[in-house]
Structure formats: C-alpha cells, structure tokens
C-alpha positions as CSV (number, residue, x, y, z in Angstrom):
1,X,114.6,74.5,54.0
2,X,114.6,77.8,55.7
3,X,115.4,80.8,53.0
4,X,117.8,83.9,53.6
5,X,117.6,86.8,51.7
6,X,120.0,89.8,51.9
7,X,120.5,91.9,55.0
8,X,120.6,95.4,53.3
9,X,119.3,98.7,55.0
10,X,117.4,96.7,58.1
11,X,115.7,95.0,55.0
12,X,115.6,91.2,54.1
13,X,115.8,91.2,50.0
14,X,116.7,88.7,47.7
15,X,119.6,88.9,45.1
16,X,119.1,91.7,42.6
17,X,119.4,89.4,39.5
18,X,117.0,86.4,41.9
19,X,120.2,84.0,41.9
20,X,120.1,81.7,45.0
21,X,122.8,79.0,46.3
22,X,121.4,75.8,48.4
23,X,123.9,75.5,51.8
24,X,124.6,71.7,52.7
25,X,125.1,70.6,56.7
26,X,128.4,69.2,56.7
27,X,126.9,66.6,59.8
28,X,125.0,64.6,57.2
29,X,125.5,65.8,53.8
30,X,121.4,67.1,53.9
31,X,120.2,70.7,52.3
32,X,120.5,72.8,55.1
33,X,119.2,76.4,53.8
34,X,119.0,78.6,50.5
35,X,120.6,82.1,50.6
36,X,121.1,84.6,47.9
37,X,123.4,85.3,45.4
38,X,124.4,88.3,45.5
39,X,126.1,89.9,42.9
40,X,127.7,93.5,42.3
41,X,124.5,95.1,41.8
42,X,123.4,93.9,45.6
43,X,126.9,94.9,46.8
44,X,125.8,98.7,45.2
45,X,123.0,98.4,47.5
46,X,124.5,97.4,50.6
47,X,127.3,99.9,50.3
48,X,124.8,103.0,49.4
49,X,122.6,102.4,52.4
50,X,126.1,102.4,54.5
51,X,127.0,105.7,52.7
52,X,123.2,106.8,53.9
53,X,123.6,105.9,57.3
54,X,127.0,107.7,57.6
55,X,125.2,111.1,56.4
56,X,122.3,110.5,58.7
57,X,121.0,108.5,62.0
58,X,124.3,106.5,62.8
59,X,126.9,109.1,61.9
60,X,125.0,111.7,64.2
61,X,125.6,109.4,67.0
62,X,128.2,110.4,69.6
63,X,130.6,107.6,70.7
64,X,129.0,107.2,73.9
65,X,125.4,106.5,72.0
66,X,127.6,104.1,69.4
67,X,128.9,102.1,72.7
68,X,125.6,101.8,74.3
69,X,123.7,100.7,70.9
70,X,126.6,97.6,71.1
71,X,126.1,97.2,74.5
72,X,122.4,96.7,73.8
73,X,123.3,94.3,71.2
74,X,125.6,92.3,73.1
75,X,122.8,91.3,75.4
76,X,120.2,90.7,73.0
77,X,123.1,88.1,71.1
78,X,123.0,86.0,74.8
79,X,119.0,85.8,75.3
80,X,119.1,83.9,71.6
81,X,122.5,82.0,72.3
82,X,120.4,78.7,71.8
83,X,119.2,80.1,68.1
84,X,122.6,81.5,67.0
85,X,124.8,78.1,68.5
86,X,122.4,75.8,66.6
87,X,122.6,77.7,63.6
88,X,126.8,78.0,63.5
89,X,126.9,74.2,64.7
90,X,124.4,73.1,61.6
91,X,126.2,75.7,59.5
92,X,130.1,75.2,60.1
93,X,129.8,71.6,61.9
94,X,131.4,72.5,65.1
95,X,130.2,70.5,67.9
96,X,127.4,72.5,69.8
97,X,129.8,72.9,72.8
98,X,132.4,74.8,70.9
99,X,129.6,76.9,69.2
100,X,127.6,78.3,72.0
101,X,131.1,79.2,73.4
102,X,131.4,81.5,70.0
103,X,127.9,83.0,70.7
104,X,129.2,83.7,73.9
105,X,132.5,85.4,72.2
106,X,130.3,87.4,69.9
107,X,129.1,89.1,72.9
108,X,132.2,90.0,74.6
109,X,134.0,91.4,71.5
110,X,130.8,93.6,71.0
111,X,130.6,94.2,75.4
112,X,134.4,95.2,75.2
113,X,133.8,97.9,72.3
114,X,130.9,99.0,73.7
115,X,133.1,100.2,76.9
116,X,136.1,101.1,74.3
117,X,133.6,103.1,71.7
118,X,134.2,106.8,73.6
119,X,137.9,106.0,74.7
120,X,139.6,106.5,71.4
121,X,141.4,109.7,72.6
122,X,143.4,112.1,70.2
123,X,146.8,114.5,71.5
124,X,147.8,117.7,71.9
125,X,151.3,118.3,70.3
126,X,153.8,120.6,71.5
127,X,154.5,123.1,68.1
128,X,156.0,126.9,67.3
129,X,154.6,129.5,69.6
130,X,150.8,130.8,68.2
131,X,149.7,127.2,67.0
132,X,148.0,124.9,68.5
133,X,148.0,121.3,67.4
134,X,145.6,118.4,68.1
135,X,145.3,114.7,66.9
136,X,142.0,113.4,66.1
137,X,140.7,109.5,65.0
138,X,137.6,109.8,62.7
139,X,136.2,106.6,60.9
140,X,137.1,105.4,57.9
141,X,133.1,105.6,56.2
142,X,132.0,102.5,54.5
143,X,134.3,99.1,56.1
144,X,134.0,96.0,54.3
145,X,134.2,92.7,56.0
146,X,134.9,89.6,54.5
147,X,134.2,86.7,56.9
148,X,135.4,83.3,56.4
149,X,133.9,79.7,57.3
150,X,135.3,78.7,59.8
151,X,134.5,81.2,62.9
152,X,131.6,83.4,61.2
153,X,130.7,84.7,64.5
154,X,133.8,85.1,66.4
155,X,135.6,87.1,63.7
156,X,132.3,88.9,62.8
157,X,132.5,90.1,66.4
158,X,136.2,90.9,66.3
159,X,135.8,93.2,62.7
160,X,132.5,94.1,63.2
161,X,132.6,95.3,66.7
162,X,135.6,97.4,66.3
163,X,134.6,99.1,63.0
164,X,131.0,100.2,64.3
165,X,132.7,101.3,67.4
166,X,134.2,104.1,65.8
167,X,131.7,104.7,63.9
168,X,132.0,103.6,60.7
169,X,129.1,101.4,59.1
170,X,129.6,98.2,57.6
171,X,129.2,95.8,54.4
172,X,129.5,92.1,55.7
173,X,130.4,89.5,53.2
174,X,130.3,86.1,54.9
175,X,131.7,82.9,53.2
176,X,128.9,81.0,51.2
177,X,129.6,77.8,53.2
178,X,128.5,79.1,56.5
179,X,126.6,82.0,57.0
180,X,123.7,81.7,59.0
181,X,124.7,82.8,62.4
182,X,125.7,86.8,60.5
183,X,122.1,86.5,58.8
184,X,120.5,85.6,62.2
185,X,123.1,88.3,63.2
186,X,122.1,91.2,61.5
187,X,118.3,90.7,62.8
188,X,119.2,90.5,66.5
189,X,121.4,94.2,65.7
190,X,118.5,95.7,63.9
191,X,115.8,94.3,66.9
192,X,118.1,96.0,69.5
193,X,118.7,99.4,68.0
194,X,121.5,99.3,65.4
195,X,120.1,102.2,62.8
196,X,119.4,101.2,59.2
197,X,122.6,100.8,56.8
198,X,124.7,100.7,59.8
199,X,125.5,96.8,59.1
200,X,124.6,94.9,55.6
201,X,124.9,91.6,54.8
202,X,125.7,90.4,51.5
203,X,125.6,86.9,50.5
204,X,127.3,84.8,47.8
205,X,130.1,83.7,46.0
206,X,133.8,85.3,46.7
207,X,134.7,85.8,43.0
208,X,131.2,87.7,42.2
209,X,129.9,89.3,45.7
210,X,133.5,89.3,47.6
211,X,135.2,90.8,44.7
212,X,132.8,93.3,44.3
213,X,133.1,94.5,47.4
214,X,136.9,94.4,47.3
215,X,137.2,96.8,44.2
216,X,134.0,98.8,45.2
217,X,134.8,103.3,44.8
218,X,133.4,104.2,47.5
219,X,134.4,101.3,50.1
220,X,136.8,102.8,52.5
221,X,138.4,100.0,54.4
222,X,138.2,96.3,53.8
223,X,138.9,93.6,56.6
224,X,139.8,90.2,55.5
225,X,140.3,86.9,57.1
226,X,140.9,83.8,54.7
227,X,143.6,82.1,53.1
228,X,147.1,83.9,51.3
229,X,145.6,83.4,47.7
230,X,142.2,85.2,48.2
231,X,143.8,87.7,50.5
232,X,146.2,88.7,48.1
233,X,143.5,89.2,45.5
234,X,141.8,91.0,48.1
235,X,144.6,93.3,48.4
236,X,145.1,93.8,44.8
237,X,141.8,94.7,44.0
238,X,141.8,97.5,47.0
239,X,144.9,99.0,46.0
240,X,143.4,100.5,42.9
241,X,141.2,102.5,45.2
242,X,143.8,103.0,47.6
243,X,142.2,101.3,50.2
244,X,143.9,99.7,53.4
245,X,143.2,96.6,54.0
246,X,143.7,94.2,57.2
247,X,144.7,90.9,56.3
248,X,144.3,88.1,58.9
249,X,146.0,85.2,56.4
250,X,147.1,81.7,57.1
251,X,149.3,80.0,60.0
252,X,151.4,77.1,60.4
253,X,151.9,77.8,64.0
254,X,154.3,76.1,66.5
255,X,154.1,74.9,70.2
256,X,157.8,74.4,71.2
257,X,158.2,71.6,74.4
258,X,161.7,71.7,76.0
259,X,162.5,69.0,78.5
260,X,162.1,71.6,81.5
261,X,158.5,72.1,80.5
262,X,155.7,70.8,82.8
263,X,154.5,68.3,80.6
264,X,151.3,67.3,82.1
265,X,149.9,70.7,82.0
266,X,151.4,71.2,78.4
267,X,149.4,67.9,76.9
268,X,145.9,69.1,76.6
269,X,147.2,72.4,74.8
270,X,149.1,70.6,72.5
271,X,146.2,68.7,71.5
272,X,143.2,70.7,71.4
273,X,145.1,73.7,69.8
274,X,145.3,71.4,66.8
275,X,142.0,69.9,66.7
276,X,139.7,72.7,68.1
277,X,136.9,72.8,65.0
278,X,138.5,70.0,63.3
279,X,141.6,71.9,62.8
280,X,140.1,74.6,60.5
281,X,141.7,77.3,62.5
282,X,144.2,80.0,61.5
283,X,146.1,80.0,64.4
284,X,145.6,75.8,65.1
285,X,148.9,74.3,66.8
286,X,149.8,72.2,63.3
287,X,153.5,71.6,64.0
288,X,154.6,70.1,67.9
289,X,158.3,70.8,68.1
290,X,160.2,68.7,71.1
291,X,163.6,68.6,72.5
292,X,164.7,65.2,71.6
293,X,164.9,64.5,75.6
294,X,161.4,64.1,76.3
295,X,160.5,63.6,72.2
296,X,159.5,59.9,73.3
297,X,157.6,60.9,76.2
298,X,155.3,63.6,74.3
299,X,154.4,61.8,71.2
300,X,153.1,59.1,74.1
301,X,151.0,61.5,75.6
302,X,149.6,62.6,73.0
303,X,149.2,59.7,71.4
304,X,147.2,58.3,74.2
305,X,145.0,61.8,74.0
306,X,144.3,61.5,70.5
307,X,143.3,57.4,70.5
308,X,140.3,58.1,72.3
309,X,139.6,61.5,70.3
310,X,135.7,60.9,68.2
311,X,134.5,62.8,65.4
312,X,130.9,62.8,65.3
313,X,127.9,65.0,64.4
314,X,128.0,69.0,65.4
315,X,124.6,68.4,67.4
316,X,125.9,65.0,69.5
317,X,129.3,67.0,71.0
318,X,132.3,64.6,70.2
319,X,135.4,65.9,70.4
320,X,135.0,67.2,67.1
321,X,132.5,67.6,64.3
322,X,132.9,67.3,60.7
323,X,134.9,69.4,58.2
324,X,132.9,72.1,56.4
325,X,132.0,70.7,53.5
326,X,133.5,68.2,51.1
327,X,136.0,70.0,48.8
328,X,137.6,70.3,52.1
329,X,137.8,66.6,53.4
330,X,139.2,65.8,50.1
331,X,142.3,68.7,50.3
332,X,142.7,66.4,54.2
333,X,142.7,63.6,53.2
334,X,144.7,64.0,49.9
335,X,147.6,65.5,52.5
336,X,147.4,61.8,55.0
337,X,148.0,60.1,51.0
338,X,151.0,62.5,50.6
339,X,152.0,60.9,54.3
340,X,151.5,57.5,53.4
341,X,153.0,57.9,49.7
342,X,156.1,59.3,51.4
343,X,156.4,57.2,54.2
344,X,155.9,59.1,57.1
345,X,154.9,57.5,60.3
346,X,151.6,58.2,61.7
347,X,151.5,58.1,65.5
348,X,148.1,57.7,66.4
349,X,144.6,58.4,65.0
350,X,141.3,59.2,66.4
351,X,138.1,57.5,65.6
352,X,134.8,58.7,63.9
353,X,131.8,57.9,66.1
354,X,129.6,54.8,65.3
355,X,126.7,57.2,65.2
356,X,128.5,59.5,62.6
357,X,126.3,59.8,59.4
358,X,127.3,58.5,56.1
359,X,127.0,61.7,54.5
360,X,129.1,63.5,56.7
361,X,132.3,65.3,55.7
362,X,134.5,63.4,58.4
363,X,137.7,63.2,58.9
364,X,139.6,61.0,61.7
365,X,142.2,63.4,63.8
366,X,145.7,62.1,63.1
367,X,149.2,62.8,64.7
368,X,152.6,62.4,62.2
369,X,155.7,61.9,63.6
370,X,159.2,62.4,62.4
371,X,158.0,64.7,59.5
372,X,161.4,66.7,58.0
373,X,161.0,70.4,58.6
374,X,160.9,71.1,54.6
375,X,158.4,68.8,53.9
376,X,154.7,69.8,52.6
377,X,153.0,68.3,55.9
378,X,155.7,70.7,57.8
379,X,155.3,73.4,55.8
380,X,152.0,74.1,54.2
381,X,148.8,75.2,56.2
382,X,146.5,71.9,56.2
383,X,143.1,73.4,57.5
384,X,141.9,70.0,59.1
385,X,142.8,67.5,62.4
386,X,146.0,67.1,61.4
387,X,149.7,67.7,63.4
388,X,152.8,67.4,62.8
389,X,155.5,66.3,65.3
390,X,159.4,66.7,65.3
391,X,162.6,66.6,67.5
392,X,164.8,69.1,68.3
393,X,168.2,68.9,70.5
394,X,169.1,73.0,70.8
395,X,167.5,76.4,71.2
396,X,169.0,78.0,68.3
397,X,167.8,74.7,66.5
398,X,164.1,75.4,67.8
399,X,164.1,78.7,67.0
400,X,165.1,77.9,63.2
401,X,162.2,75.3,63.1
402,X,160.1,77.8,64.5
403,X,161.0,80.6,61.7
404,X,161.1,77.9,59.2
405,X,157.7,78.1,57.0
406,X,156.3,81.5,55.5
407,X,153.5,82.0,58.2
408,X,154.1,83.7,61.7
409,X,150.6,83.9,63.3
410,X,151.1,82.2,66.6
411,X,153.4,80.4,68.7
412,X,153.5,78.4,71.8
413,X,157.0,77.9,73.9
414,X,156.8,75.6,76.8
415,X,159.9,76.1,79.4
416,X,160.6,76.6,83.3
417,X,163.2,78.6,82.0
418,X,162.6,82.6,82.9
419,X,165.5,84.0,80.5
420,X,164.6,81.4,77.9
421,X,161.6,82.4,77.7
422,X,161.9,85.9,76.8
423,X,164.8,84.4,74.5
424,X,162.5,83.0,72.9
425,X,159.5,85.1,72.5
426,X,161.9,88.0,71.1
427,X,163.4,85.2,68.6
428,X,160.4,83.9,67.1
429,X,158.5,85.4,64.1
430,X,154.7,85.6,65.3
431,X,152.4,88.0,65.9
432,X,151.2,86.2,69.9
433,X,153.9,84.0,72.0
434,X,152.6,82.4,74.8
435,X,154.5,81.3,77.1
436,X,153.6,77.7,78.9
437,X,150.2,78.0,77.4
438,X,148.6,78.7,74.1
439,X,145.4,80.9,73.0
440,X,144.9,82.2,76.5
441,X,141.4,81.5,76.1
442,X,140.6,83.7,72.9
443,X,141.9,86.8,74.8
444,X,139.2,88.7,73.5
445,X,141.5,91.7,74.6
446,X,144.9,90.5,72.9
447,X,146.0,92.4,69.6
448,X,145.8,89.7,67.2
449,X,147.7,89.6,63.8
450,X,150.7,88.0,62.0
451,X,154.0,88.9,60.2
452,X,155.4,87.3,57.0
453,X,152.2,85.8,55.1
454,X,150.2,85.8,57.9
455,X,148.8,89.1,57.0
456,X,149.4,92.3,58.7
457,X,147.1,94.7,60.5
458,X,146.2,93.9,64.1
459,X,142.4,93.0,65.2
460,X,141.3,92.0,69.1
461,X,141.9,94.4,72.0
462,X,141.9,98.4,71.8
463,X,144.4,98.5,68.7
464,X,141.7,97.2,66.4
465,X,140.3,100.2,66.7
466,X,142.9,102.7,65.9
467,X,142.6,100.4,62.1
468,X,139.5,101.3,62.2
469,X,140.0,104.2,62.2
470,X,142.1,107.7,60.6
471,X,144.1,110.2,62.1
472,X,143.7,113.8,61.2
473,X,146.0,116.9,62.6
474,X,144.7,120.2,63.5
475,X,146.5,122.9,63.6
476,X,145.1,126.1,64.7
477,X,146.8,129.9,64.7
478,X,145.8,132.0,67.0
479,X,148.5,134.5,67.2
C-alpha cells in the first residue's frame, strides 16, 4: 500500500502525533492506501503556513498572476488525467468513465477562475459633494474547505478554485473515505507553480481534523459540502469565531414529467440523474413525480432502462460502481427493508455484474413505485441507487409534492408548455430548475446552492467568488 502524508507548506509530513488511518477500495473490499491522521496540532500547521503565504509570495500576487498560476494548473491536472481518474475511481468507486470526466471538471472549474481571477470589479458610488466613494472585494485570508466523498475532485475544483482566485489561500480537509485524488492534487499545484501555504491538505477524521478546522481563530471562511447533521455542527463551531460559512447540504430533488413532456428525450435524465455514482449525489434525481396520464407509460420506461442497469467494479465501467464503503451499503439497503417491511412495490431492479467481487460494497439500482409523499423513502435523502416514483393529476398538486420535504437543491420540470414552465420554475423551492432537462451537464458556470436545508451560499459560476470574498467601502474627502 502506497502511503500519504500531509500536504502542508508544499511539504509531505506525517500527522503530528504519527496517527495513520488504512483507506479500503470499495471495488473489492482490499487495503487500498494509509494516510495520516491529522489532528488539531496538524490543522495549526496547515492554517499558519496559509497565514504565511498571505503575508508573503501569494498575497503579493496581482489577480492577473493568481489567474495565470490556475491556468498553469489546470493544464498540468489534464497531462496526469490517467493518474488522478485511477486514483478517484479506486478511491470513491465510480466507474472509470465517470471519473476521468471529473478530472476533466477539475480543470475547467480551475480554467474558468483563471479567466475570472482579475474580473472581480468593485463601484464607484454616487455620495455628498467632496467625497468620493469606491467598493472594493478583498479575500477573506485563510478559507477552509471541507470536501466530502463523494466528488473529492469536482467540489475541490468548485471551492478551491474560486477561493484561490481571489486570493485567499486554503486549508483542505477531504473526507477520510476518499482522498487521494486532493493528495495527488496538491502535488500537481505545487509542480506547476502554486506558492507554498497557498493550498494545505489535512487528512483525517471529521470529529478531530474537520472540527478543528471548523472552530480554528484564525480561519476566516469555511466551505462545506456534506450532509445537514455535520453541516450544522460545522456552522456551530464557526459561529463562535464569527465566521461565514457556505453550506452545500443535502437534496431530495425532483424531476416533474407532465403528459405534454417529450418522453423519450426525458427517460435517460430521469434515470441517470438518480444513479450517476451510485446515487451518492447531492443533487441526484431521488423522487420522479408524473401526471397520472402518462404515470403507466414512464414507470415502463424506466423500468425497461433500469433492468439492464450492472453494478460492477469502478475499473471495468458498468453503469455503476460500488457504494463508498460499507457503513454506507448498510444505511441502502436498510431503506429497500423499510420498502419491503411497508409494502411498497418495487418496479424494477438492476443487476450486479457476474464479475463483481465479493468484497465489494454493491448495491443493485432499484426503482419504487407508488411511495406516499410523507413517507421516509419520499422524504429523507438516501445517498445510494435508489428512486422514488409517484403520480400526480394537477399543477398545484405537483408543485406541493415538489415543496414537500425539507431540501430544495434541485429540480427538474418536463413540459411543452411555455407559461407552465416559468409557472413552475418561480413555484418551486430550489436553488437550479431546469426546464426539460436536468444538470445541464455540470454547468461548471451555473450558481449552485440550495434553500431550506439544502444549505445556503452559492458556489459554481462568477458568484462563487463574490463568497469568497469581502467588500470594503472607501470613502475619500477631498474638499
């Protein structure tokens, strides 16, 4: 096994107090790699070689030298797109497909904030005769990002290239279960430029490293994607500094069918929006909501879609790999016993591959029908391959399904209607509608964020910058 120490000051170092954890690859149950365990003493490392950086190389840059720095690093992140896919496919269990097209994301996020790093522009405001007053955006200082499983490198791309775009420089914290990729990460930066303390990677467990770094003095700003119980402890802990925090939390988003949508083209959105990386997706289509018209005729189409849907190791591309680790097969599959003890009706299943190992954390892709809107399935955020189906006759009805659970990430709304669809992407409570799609291709560009416990904050396109970042008002006299 391959061994990771910290990524501290353009330094590889092992945990202050020599404390390791042993990763497992979710494909076959096998030791994959040991990383560090870092505690609060390694997180008062990390976060004092960001505090150096800010008072020397980094924070002399201009905004033109930040942008061309992440330019820099944007191509060096393509010419190792074979290491850094293998590592998050091995790591996460994503089939290798689905994570060289996250390599590939990584290096937009960090091309499109390269361009955006010197076009973050202040104002002049109109005041009493003698003054003149000016808006500028300065960074925050020390950022601390706390990365979850699921999409290390996407979402490191989407917090991480924003924040050092404005100049801050960063602690990374990236979930224990899959980290790799942000290690391997952090050595491609520091090989193509990035200063020293301008990114630091901390490994470890969430309630010793993560909490550290959410209750740290002299952390600034802390971004955090993961689930409404750790964000809220997140949140808690930053308050007592005063810190803002972005919260990207949990989703139980919608796709909405009625029975003037093009149904062909709406099929394989339905589907793959709810089994992309075996489900374990914030913004994953979970609940399928059809006019009772055409109910009949969707849950047969997808039905047919899903039957020939194969879980199978990240490395051999099936449809789908396996679920991160075991802890969360168990919380899957203890929600298809909650089906069966209640009685709902499973539509259809997929299959796991012949070829699947016996260790692996696999679970088989599974449609519900009929589920009633109040019940756990319909209301609580799964985290695996599993949807939910149900029938609606009106659009007031729809719209109250819609609104129905506490999340409001995403939602998809598939009409020919024109005024129905503005209808319904004013009615519904979610931070992206689509409208006859869903995702638009990761829309590297899109402000992304959600309402109710979704979280709050925006990250993706230009306005992840501005929470990057802090305003400050000048006001000169001059007579």
């Amino acid at each position: 096994m391959r061994r990771y120490g910290n990524f501290i000051n353009n330094v590889r170092q092992d945990a202050v107090q020599g404390g390791v954890l042993i990763l497992q690859n979710p494909s076959d149950g096998s030791d994959l790699a040991v990383i560090a365990r870092g505690t609060e003493a390694d997180i008062d490392l990390a976060v004092n070689a960001a505090r150096n950086a800010l008072s020397g190389t980094w924070g002399q840059l201009t905004a033109t030298e930040r942008g061309r720095i992440l330019h820099k690093i944007s191509g060096a992140v393509l010419r190792e797109i074979d290491t850094l896919s293998e590592l998050e496919a091995h790591d996460v269990g994503k089939p290798l497909v689905q994570a060289r097209a996250d390599v590939v994301a990584l290096a937009r996020y960090l091309e499109f904030y390269a361009g955006a790093a010197d076009k973050v522009h202040g104002d002049t405001l109109p005041y009493q005769n003698g003054f003149t007053v000016l808006t500028v955006f300065e960074p925050h200082g020390v950022t601390g990002h706390i990365i979850p499983w699921n999409y290390p490198m996407q979402i490191l791309g989407r917090s991480l290239g924003a924040a050092l775009a404005m100049g801050n420089a960063a602690v990374v914290k990236p979930a224990e279960e899959a980290c790799l990729s942000i290690l391997e990460f952090a050595r491609i930066a520091f090989e193509a430029g990035l200063p020293a303390g301008a990114l630091n990677v901390v490994t470890g467990l969430g309630a010793e490293a993560g909490a550290a770094l959410s209750s740290h003095a002299h952390v600034n700003h802390i971004s955090f994607t993961g689930s409404l119980q750790t964000g809220a402890a997140v949140q808690t802990a930053a308050a007592k500094n005063a810190v803002p925090v972005t919260l990207e939390l949990g989703g139980k988003s919608p796709q909405i069918v009625f029975a003037d949508a093009d149904i062909e083209r709406a099929l394989p959105f339905l589907v793959n929006a709810g089994i992309q990386n075996a489900g374990q997706t914030c913004s994953a289509s979970s609940r399928i909501l059809v006019q009772r018209e055409i109910y009949e005729q969707v849950i047969a189409g997808m039905s047919e879609r899903y039957r020939r849907l194969q879980a199978g190791a990240a490395l051999n591309d099936y449809d789908l790999g396996p679920v991160v680790s075991r802890r969360q097969k168990m919380i899957i599959e203890g929600y298809l016993q909650l089906a069966e003890q209640d009685g709902l009706q499973i539509a259809a299943q997929g299959a796991i591959a012949e070829d699947a190992p016996q260790g692996g954390c696999y679970v088989r892709p599974t449609l519900i029908r009929d589920v009633p809107p109040q019940h756990r399935l319909a209301q609580e955020e799964i985290f695996g391959p599993v949807q939910v189906i149900m029938p609606f006759d009106t659009e007031e009805e729809a719209v109250a399904l819609a609104n129905s659970t506490p999340y409001g990430l995403v939602c998809g709304v598939w009409t020919g209607d024109g005024a129905r669809q503005l209808r319904m992407a004013h009615a519904v409570q979610a931070g992206q509608v689509f409208i006859n799609n869903y995702g638009a291709g990761g829309g590297i560009e899109l402000p992304f964020g959600g309402v109710k416990r979704s979280g709050h904050g925006r990250e993706k396109g230009f306005e992840a910058l501005y929470g990057f970042a802090t305003m400050k008002t000048i006001s000169v006299f001059h007579g």
